[in-house]
Steps between C-alpha positions, in 0.01 A plus 500: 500500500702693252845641656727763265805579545756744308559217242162601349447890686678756516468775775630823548549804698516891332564776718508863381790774630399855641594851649723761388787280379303227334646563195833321648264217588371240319158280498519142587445181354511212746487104475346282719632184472390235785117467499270272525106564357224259588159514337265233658077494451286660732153368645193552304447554124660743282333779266597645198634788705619324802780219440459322790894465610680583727893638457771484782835660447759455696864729385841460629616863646844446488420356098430861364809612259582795305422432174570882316408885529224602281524844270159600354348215574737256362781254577879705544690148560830700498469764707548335840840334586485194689611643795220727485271200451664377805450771714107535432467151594708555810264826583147301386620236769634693784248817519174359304383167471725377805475121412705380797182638663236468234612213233185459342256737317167334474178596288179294554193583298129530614337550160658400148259733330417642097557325189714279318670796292528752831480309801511684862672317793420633833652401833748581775893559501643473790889673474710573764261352752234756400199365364292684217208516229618518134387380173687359199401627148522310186487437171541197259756562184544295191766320732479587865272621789637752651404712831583748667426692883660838646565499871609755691754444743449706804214276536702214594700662719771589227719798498602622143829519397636862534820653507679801500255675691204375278636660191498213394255146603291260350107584446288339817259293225684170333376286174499126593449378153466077417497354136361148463630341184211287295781313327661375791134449673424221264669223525379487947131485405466116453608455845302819622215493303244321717479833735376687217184291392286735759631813298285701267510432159699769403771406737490161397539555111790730581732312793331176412558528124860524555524184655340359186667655226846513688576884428331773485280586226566693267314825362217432259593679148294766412245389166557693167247684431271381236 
């Protein structure tokens, strides 16, 4: 069994602002910080498009931070205060996620699904109590995988964030969005690399091969033309 943590993955939370006033708003970036991500082997061989593992994550409620607001897409680090950082925590935790309630956010996959460069992770979340269907998308990159599912939040039982009136509130669909660093994958696969001897070929030159070489590989060069 391979368990992750945030030492090696990052995961975060992107909400979006909306009504008549959401130009006073702004978009969201969130951290989750306490988490805990276990990949173990299933039963049965693997394929080429089935991996054949199984991933449990467990996440801390009360762990989730504001990180920054987002403009166009990208980071505005100094546009929130820290007592406005303070007071979106204080609102996540009181009228969403409820962790004295709920601590822990959970994902368990049924099918780890596609190929080595976009692989599909399908499975339950269960948040707030509510349990539901979702799938994780992703993608491999020169240094990361990274993935990425849209939930949206009435179907937990979640009540958007409005105020004044609704002139202003937060969009009812979320990003949860998770970046697994291939650097600081490496160095765990001598101790974890027995569960991936049933994976496909592909998987194995790419997880396995880190184990091997110690770091990520790095991009082939392009030949000059001759």
């Amino acid at each position: 069994m391979l368990i992750l943590d945030s030492s090696v993955v990052d995961c975060f939370v992107y909400t979006y602002k909306d009504g008549l006033l959401a130009r006073l708003a702004h978009d969201l970036k969130l951290q989750i910080k306490d988490f805990k991500i276990q990949v173990s082997e299933e039963e049965g061989p693997a394929t080429k498009s089935h991996w054949g593992v199984r991933v449990k994550a467990v996440l801390r409620a009360e762990s989730i931070r504001s990180l920054t607001a987002m403009k166009d897409g990208a980071e505005s680090p100094e546009t929130l205060k820290k007592k406005d950082h303070a007071d979106i925590e204080k609102n996540i935790a009181e009228h969403v996620l409820k962790p004295a309630k709920f601590p822990e956010i959970v994902f368990e996959s049924t099918e780890v699904l596609g190929t080595v460069e976009k692989p599909q992770t399908k499975g339950n979340l269960t948040l707030c109590g509510v349990t539901r269907p979702v799938v994780l998308s992703g993608k491999k990159t020169p240094t990361a995988y990274v993935g990425a599912l849209v939930i949206h939040q009435p179907d937990f039982g979640i009540k958007p964030f409005t105020a004044l009136m609704g002139a202003m509130k937060i969009k009812p669909e979320i990003k949860i969005g998770i970046r697994v660093h291939l650097d600081k994958l490496a160095g765990m696969f001598g101790e974890s690399g027995e569960m991936l001897k049933k994976a496909p070929a592909e998987v194995r030159e790419v997880l396995g091969g880190l184990g091997t070489a110690g770091k990520a590989a790095k991009p082939k060069k392009a030949r000059p033309r001759t």
